[in-house]
C-alpha positions as CSV (number, residue, x, y, z in Angstrom):
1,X,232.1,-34.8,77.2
2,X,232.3,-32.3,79.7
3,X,229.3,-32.9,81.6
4,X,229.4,-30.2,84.5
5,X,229.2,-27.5,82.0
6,X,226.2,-29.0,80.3
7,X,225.0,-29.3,83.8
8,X,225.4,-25.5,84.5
9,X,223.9,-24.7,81.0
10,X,221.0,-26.4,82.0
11,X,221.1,-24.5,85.4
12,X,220.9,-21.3,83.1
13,X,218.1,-22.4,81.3
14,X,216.0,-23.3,84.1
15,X,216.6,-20.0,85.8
16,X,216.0,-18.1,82.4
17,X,212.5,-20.6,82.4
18,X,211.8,-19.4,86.0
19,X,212.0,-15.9,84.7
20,X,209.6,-16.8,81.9
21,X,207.2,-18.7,83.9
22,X,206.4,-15.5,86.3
23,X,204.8,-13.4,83.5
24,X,202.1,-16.0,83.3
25,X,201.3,-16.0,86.9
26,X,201.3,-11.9,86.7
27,X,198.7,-12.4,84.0
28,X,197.0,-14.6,86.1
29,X,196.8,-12.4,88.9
30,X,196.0,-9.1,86.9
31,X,193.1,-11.1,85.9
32,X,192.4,-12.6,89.0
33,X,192.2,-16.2,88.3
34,X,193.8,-19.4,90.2
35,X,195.4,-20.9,87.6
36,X,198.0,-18.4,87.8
37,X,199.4,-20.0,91.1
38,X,200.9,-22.9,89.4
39,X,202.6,-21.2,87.2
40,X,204.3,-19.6,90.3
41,X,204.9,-22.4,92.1
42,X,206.8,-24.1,89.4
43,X,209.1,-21.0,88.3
44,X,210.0,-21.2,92.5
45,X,211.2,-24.9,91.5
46,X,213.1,-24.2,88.2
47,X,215.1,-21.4,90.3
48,X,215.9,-23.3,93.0
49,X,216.9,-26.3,90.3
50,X,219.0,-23.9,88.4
51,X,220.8,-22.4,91.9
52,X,221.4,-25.7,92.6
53,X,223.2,-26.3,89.7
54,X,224.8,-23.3,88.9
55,X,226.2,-23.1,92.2
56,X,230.1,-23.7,91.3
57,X,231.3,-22.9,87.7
58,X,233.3,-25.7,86.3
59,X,236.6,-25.4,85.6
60,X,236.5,-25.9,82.5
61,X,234.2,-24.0,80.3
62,X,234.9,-25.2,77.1
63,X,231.9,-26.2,74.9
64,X,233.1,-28.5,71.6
65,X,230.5,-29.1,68.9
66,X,229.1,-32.5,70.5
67,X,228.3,-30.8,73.7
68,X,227.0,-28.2,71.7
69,X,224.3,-30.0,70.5
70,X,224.0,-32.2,73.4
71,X,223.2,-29.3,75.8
72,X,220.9,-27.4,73.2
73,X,218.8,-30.6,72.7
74,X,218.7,-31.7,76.9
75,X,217.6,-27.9,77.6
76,X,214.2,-27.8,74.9
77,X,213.7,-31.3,76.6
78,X,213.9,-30.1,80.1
79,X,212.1,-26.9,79.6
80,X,209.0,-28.6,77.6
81,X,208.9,-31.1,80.6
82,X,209.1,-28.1,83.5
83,X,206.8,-25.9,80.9
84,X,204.1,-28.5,81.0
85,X,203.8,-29.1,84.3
86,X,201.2,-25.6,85.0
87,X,198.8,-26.9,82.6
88,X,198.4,-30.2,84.7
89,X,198.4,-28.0,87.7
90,X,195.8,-25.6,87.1
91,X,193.7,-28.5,85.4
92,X,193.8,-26.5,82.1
93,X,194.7,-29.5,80.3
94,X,195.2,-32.6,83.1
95,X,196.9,-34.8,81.3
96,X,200.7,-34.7,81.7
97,X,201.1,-36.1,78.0
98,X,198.7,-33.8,76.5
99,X,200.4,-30.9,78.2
100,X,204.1,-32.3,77.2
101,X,202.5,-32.5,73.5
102,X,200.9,-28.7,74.0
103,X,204.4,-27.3,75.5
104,X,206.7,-28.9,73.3
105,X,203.8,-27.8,70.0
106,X,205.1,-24.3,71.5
107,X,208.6,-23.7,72.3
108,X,209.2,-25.3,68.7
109,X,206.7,-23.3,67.3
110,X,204.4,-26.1,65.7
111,X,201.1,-25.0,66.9
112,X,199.9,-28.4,66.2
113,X,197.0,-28.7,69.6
114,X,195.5,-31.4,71.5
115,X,192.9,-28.7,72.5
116,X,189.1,-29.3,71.2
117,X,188.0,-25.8,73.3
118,X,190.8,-23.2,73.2
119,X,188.5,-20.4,75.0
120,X,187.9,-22.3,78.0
121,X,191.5,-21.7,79.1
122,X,192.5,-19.5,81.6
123,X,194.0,-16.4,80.7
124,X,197.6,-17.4,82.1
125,X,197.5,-20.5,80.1
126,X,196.7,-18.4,76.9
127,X,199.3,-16.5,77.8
128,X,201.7,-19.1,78.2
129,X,200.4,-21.1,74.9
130,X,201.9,-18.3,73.0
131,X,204.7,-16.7,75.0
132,X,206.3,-20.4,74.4
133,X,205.9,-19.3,70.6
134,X,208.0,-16.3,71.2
135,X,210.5,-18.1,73.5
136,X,211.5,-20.8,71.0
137,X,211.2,-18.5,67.7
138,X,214.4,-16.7,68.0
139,X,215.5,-19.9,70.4
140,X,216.6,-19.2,74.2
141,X,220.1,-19.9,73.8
142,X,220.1,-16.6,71.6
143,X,218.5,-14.7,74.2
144,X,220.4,-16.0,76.8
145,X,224.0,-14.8,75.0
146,X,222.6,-11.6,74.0
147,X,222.8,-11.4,78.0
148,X,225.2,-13.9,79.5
149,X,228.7,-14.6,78.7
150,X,228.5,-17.7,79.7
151,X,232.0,-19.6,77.4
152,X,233.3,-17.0,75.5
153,X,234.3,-18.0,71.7
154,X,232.1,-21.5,72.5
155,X,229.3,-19.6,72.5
156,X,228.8,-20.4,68.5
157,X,228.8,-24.0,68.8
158,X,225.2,-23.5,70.9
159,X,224.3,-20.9,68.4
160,X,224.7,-23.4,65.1
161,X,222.9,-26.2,67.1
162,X,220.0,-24.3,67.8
163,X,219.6,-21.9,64.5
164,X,217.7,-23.0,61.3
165,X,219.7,-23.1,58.6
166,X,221.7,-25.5,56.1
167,X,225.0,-22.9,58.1
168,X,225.5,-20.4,60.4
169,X,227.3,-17.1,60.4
170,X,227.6,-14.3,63.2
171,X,226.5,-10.4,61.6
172,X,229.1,-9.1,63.6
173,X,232.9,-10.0,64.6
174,X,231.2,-11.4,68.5
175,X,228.7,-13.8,68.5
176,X,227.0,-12.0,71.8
177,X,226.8,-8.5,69.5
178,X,224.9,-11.1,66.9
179,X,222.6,-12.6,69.4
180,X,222.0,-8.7,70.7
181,X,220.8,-7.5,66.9
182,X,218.7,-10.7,66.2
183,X,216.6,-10.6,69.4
184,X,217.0,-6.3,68.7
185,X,215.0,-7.1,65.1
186,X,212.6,-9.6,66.5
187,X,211.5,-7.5,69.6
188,X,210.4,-4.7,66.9
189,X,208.6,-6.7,65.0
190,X,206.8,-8.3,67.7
191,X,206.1,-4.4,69.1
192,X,205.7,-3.2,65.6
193,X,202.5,-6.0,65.3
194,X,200.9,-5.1,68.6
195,X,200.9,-1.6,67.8
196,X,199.3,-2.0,64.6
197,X,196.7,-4.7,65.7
198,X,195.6,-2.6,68.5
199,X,195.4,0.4,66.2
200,X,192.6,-1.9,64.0
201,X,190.5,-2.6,67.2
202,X,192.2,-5.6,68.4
203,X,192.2,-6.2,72.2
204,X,195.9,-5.5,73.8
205,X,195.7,-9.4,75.4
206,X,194.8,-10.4,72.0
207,X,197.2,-8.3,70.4
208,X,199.9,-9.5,72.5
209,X,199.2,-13.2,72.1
210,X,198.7,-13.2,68.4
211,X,202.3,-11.2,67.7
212,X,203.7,-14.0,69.6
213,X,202.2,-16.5,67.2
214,X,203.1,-14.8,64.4
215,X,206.6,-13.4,65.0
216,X,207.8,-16.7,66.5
217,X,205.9,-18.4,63.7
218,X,204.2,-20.4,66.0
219,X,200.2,-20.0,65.5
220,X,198.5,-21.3,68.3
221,X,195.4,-19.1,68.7
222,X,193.1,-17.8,71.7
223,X,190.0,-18.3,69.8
224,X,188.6,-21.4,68.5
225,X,188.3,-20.0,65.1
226,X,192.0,-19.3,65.1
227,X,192.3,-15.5,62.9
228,X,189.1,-16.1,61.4
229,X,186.7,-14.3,63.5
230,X,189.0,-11.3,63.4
231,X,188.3,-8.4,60.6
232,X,189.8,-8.4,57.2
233,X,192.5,-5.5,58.3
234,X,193.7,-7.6,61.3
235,X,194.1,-10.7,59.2
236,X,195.8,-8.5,56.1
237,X,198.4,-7.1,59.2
238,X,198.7,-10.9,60.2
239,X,199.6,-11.9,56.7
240,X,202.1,-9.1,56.5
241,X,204.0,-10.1,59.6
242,X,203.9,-13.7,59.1
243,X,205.8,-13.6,56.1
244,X,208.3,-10.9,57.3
245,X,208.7,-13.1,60.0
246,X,209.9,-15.6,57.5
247,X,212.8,-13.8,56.5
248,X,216.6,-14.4,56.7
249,X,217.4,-11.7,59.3
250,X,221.0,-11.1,57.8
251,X,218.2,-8.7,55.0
252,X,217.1,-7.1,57.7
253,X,220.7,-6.4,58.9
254,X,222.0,-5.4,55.9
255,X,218.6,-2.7,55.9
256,X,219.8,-1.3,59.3
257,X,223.3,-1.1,58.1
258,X,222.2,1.2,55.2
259,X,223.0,-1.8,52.9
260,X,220.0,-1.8,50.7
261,X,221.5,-3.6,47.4
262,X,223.6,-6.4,49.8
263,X,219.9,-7.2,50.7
264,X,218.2,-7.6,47.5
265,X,221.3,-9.7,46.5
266,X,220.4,-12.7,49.1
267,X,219.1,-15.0,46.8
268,X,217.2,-17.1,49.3
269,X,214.8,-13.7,50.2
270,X,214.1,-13.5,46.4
271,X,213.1,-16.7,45.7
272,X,211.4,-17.0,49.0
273,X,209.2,-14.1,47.7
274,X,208.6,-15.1,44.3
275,X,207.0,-18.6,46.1
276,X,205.2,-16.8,47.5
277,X,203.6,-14.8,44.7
278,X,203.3,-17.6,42.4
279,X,201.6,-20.2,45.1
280,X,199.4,-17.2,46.4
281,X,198.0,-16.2,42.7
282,X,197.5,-20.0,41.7
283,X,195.4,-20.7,44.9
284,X,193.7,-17.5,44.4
285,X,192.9,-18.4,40.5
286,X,191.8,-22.3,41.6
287,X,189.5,-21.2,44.9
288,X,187.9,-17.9,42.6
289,X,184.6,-19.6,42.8
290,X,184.6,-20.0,46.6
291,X,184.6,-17.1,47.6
292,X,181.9,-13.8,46.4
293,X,184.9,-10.8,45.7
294,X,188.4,-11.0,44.6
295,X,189.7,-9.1,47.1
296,X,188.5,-12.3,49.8
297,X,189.9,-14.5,47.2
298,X,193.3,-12.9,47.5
299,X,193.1,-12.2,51.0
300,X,192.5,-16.1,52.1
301,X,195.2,-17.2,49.2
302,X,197.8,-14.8,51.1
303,X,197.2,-15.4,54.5
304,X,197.6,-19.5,54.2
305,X,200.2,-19.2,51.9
306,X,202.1,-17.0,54.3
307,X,201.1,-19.2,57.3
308,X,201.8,-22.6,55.6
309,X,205.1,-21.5,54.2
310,X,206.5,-19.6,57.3
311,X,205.4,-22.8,59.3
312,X,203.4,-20.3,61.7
313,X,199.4,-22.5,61.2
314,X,197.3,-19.7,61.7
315,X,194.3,-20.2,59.2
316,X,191.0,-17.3,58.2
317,X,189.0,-20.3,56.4
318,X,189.3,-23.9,56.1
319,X,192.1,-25.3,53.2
320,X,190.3,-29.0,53.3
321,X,187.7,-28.0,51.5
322,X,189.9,-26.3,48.9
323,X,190.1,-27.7,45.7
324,X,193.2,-30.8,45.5
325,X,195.2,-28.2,43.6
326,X,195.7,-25.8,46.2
327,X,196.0,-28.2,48.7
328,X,198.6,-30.2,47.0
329,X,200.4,-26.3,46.7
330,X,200.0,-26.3,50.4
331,X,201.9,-29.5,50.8
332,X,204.4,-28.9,49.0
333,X,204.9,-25.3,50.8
334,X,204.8,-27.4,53.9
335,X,208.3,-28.8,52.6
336,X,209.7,-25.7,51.6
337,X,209.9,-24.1,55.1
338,X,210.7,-20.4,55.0
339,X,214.1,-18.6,55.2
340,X,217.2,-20.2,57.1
341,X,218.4,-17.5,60.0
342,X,214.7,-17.0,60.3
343,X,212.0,-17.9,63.2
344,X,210.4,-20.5,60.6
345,X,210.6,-24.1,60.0
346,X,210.5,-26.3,57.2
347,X,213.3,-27.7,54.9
348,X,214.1,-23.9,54.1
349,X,214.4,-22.0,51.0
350,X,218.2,-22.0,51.2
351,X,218.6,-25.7,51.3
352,X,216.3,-26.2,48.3
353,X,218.7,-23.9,46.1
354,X,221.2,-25.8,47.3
355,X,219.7,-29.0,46.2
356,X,218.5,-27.7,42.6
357,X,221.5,-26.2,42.0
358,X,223.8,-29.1,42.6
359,X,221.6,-31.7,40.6
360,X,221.9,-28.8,37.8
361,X,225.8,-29.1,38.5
362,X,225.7,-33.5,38.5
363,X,223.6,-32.9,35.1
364,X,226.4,-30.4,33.6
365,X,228.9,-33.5,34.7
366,X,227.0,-36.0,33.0
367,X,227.8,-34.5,29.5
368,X,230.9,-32.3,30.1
369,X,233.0,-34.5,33.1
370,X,235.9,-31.9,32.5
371,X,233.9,-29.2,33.3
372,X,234.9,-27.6,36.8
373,X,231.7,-25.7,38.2
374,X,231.3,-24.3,41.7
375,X,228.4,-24.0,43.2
376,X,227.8,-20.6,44.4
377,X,225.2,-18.3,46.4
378,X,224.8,-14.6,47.1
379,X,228.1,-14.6,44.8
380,X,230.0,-16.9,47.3
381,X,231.4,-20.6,46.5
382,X,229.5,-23.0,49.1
383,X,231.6,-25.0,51.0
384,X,232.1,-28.7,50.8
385,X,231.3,-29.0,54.2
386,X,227.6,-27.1,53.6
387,X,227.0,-29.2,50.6
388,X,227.7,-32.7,52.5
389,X,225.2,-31.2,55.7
390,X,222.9,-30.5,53.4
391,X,222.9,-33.8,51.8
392,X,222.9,-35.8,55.1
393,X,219.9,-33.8,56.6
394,X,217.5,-34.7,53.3
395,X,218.5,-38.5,53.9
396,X,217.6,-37.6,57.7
397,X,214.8,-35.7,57.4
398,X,212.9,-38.2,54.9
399,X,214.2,-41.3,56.8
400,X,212.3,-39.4,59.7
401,X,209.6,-38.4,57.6
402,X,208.8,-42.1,56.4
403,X,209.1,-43.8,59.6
404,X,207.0,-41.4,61.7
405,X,204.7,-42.1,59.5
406,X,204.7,-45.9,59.3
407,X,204.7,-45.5,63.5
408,X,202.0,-43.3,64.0
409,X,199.8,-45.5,61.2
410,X,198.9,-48.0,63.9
411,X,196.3,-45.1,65.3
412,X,194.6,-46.5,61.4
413,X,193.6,-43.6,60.7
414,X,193.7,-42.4,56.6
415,X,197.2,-41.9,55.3
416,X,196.4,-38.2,54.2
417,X,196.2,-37.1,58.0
418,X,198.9,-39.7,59.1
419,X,201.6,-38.3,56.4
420,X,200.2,-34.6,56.7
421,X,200.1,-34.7,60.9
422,X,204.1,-35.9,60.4
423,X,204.7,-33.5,57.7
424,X,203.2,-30.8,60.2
425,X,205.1,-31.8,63.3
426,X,208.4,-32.3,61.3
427,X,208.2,-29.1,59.5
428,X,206.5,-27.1,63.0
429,X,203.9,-26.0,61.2
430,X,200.4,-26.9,63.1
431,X,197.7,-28.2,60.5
432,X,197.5,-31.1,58.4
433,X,194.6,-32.3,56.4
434,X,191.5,-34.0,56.7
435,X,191.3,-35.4,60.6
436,X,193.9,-33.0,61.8
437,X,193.2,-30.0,59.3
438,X,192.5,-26.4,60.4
439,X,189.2,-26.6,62.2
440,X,190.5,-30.0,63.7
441,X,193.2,-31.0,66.4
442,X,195.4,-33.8,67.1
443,X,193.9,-35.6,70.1
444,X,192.6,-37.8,68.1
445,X,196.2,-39.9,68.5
446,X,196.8,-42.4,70.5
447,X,199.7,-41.6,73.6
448,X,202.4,-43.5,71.2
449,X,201.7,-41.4,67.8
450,X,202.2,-38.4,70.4
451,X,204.7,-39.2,71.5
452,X,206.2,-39.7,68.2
453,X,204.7,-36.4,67.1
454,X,206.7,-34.9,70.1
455,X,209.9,-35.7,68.5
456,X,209.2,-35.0,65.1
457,X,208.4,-31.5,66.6
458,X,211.8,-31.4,68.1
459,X,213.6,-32.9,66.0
460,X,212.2,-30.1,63.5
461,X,213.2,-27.7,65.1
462,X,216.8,-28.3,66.3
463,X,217.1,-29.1,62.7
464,X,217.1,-32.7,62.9
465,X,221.2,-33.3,64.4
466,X,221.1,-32.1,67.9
467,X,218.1,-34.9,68.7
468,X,219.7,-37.5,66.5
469,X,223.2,-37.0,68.0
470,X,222.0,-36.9,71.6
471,X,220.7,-40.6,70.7
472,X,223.8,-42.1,69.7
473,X,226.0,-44.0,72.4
474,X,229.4,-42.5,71.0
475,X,227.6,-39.1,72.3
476,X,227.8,-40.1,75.7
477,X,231.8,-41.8,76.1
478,X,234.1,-39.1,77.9
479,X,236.7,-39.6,75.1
């Protein structure tokens, strides 16, 4: 393990953090509240942290795949700890817990809130809420090698610990080029939103805070209500981004690179929009009576589909009192998860193709064991070495799943908002059902369950391995 460059990693990280941390307390001070000055006073201490440890480069810089995902799990840990720390300050939320839970619900884009009065926050903490959205959507160790070249060709090994996906691949022969056209695409999306929204009438602060939420998938909103007080147009531009958002950005690549029928062949984008469509016009057909006009109908059917299945939580009406049908669809789009090399959570598309298509394959074997198939996507034979990570997360991920579950059951509370509060932290999407659905919160938990919640939430997002290797005691020996 070579600790002193996980050590200056994390230096980075808490100086990127102190970077972060100052836009709040200018928010703050345009607005002329207090609660900015925390937010100050603690990006002073993450800079003079990350001085401290960036002070001397090691001399070695190599980064192997364990300290890969060593150093990407230890720096969403530290920076949900240091992130937290405002909110206890400014008395937004005063306790520490509730503010870990609320900061750690953001960088990995859950949503899921321990808030029962959003709008009594200061505007810095608003800001913050949802500029943690945007930080961990595209994740920070992206941002940071679009800027620093910190190791060189080790860069990747951070890169495949930290991106969702069943694998990773760079768009370009350097892995800082990749990093520079990912964070390229999601910075004009996220200006593309907050020109349109302020077009329709929405507020710039609004504007601002919402694209955050929706381009980092994230969905924690500034009004109680969430998107629902907004107008029709607003949500309809919310619904549009929040599934674009949801997309593999290799399509979006391949569209800048004037390579239109590359796109269309990824068949994870395809399939990810035919879910879509069919889980959209069968909510739309069950919840017809709900609703007085069609157009409503489809417009409330779209928007939670798109924020269920992109993990981003943002909700226009309240799914618990949709018929069991469309909530059951909503479940089951909870598992799904939206595209792999995208900002959204979930099991992803990609992995689910995966899976169908190699029981199709152990069928075929059943009656023709001679037969020699390969399983392929996008026209390319999937590795063995895909195949068995893919396998090992679903044993992970529902081995998690179950025993979250069983932990957090202790709170006795009814097993359709234990399983569906795990489910949502797991997955980073936000709501559940019943006592944590849309128009409800999660402080209802006792500090174990959130603590549990926590690292579901993390573990969901670092895809499960970085968290679960960082636990093991082989992790940690120097040989």
């Amino acid at each position: 393990m070579n600790y002193s460059m996980v050590l200056y990693i994390l230096g980075h990280i808490l100086k990127f953090e102190s970077a972060f941390l100052t836009l709040p307390a200018l928010v703050g001070l345009l607005y002329r509240e207090k609660e900015g000055i925390p937010f100050l006073l603690v990006a002073v201490l993450c800079l003079v942290l990350g001085l401290f440890l960036t002070r001397k480069r090691p001399a070695s810089s190599t980064l192997y795949t364990r300290e890969g995902f060593v150093t990407v799990a230890l720096s969403w840990i530290i920076m949900s700890i240091f992130g937290a720390i405002p909110f206890v300050l400014s008395g937004d939320i005063p306790s520490y817990v509730d503010a870990l839970f609320e900061t750690i619900s953001g960088f990995t884009t859950t949503g899921a809130s321990i808030l029962t009065e959003v709008e009594s926050l200061s505007r810095a903490s608003l800001f913050w809420r949802s500029f943690t959205h945007w930080i961990g959507g595209m994740g920070v160790f992206v941002f940071i090698m679009a800027i620093l070249p910190l190791m060189g060709g080790s860069t990747m090994n951070l890169m495949k610990a930290e991106s969702p996906g069943p694998s990773v691949s760079k768009l370009v022969p350097h892995v800082k080029d990749t990093a520079k056209i990912l964070y390229g695409i999601y910075i004009a999306i996220t200006l593309s939103e907050i020109v349109l929204l302020c077009a329709f009438g929405m507020p710039l602060f609004d504007a601002v805070t919402t694209s955050f939420g929706t381009t980092g998938t994230g969905g924690f909103g500034i009004k109680n209500d969430s998107i629902a007080g907004y107008s029709p147009a607003l949500q309809i531009i919310v619904t549009i981004f929040m599934i674009l958002s949801g997309v593999n950005y290799t399509f979006y690549f391949c569209l800048l690179s004037r390579r239109i029928k590359d796109a269309f062949r990824i068949e994870e984008v395809r399939w990810y929009f035919f879910i879509i469509l069919a889980s959209a016009g069968v909510i739309a057909y069950n919840t017809s009576r709900m609703y007085p006009t069609v157009s409503e109908t489809l417009r409330h059917a779209f928007f939670q589909v798109g924020s269920i299945i992109t993990t981003t939580g943002y909700a226009t009406t309240d799914f618990n009192l949709w018929p069991p049908l469309s909530q059951t669809i909503l479940v089951i789009l909870m598992f799904i998860g939206a595209c792999a090399g995208s900002t959204g959570g979930g099991m992803k598309v990609s992995r689910l193709v995966i899976f169908f298509k190699s029981l199709r394959k152990e069928l075929s074997l059943i009656i023709h064991p001679r037969e020699i198939r390969k399983i392929r996507m996008d026209g390319h034979v999937i590795e063995h070495a895909t195949l068995r990570s893919a396998n090992v997360f679903l044993v992970i991920y529902f081995v998690t799943l179950l025993s979250s579950t069983l932990l957090i059951s202790v709170d006795e509370f009814d097993f359709t908002t234990n399983f569906t509060a795990v489910v949502s932290a797991l997955n980073n999407i936000g709501p559940g059902l019943n006592l944590v659905g849309p128009t409800q919160n999660f402080s209802i938990f006792s500090v174990f369950s959130k603590f549990v919640l926590m690292f579901d939430m993390l573990a969901g997002r670092l895809e499960l391995f970085p968290l679960m290797i960082l636990l093991m005691p082989s992790t940690w020996r120097k040989k």
